[in-house]
C-alpha positions as CSV (number, residue, x, y, z in Angstrom):
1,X,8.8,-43.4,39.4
2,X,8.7,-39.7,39.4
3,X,9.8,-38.4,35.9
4,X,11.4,-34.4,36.7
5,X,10.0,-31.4,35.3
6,X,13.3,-31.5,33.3
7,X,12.7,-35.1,31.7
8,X,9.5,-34.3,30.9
9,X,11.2,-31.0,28.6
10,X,13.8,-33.3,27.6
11,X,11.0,-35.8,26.4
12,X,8.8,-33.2,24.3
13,X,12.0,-31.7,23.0
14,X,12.6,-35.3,21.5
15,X,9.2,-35.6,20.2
16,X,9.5,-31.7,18.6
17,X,6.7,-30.2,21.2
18,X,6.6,-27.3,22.8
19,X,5.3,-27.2,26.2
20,X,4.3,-24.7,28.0
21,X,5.1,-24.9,32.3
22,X,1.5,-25.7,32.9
23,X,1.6,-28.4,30.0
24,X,4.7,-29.7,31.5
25,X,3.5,-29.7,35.1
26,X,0.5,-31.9,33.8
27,X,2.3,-34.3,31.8
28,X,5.0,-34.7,34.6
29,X,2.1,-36.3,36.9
30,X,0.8,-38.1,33.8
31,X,3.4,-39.8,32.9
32,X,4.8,-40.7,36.5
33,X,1.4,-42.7,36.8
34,X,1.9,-44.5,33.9
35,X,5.6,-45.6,34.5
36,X,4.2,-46.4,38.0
37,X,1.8,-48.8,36.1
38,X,4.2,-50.0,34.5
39,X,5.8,-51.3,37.5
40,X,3.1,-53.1,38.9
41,X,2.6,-54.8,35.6
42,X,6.5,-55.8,36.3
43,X,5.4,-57.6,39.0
44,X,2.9,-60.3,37.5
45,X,3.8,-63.6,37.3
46,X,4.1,-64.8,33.5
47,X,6.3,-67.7,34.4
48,X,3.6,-70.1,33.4
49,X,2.1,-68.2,30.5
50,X,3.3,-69.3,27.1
51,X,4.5,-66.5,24.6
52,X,2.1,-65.3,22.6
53,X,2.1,-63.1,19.6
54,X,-1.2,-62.4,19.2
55,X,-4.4,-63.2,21.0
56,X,-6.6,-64.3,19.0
57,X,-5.7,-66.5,16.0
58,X,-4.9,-65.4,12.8
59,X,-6.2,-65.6,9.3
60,X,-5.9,-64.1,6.4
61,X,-8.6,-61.8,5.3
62,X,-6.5,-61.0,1.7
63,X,-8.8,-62.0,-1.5
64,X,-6.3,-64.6,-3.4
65,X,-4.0,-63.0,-6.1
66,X,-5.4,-63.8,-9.5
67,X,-3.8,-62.1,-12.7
68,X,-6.7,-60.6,-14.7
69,X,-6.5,-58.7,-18.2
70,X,-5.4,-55.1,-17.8
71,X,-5.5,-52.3,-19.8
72,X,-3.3,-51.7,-22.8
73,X,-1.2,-49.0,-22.5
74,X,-2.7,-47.1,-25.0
75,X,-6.1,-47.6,-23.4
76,X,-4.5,-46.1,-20.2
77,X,-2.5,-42.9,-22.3
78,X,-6.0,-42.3,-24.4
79,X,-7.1,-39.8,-21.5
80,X,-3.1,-38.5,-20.7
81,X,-3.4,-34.6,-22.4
82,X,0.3,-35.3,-23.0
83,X,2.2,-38.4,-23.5
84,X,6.0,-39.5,-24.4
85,X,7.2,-42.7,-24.7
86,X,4.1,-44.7,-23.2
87,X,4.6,-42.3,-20.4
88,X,2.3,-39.7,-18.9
89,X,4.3,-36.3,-19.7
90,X,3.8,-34.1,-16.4
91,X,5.6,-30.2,-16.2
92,X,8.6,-30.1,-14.4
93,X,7.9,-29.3,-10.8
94,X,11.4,-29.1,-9.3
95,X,14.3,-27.5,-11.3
């Protein structure tokens, strides 16, 4: 499948790019050879290939979720150089 010089603008003009017509010349083969990839990967026989998700099988790397002793809040506020309300007082940045 050829893409057009024209769906290739269209295509960076979606993704916010500017191309120049060399740039657009270049991607225009590019991505013709990958949608002509694609096509021959439309061709293989998955019929008797189960769906898979994943590849290799899964585990979970997380550590378990303990609760632990924190910090009281005026341990946390003891470094704030201003504070209000158990809160960390910040200038305004937006008004």
């Amino acid at each position: 499948m050829k893409l057009s010089y024209e769906q290739v603008r269209h295509i960076a003009w979606l993704a916010r790019l500017g191309l120049s017509e060399e740039e657009v010349e270049k991607f225009s083969l590019q991505l013709s050879n990958i949608l002509e990839s694609f096509e021959i990967l439309k061709q293989v026989d998955t019929g008797n290939v189960p769906p898979a998700t994943h590849i290799i099988p899964l585990q979970n790397v997380f550590r378990k979720d303990d609760v632990a002793e924190s910090y009281s809040p005026a341990e946390i506020l003891s470094n704030a150089p201003q504070q209000e309300e158990n809160c960390f007082k910040v200038q305004p940045i937006i008004e």
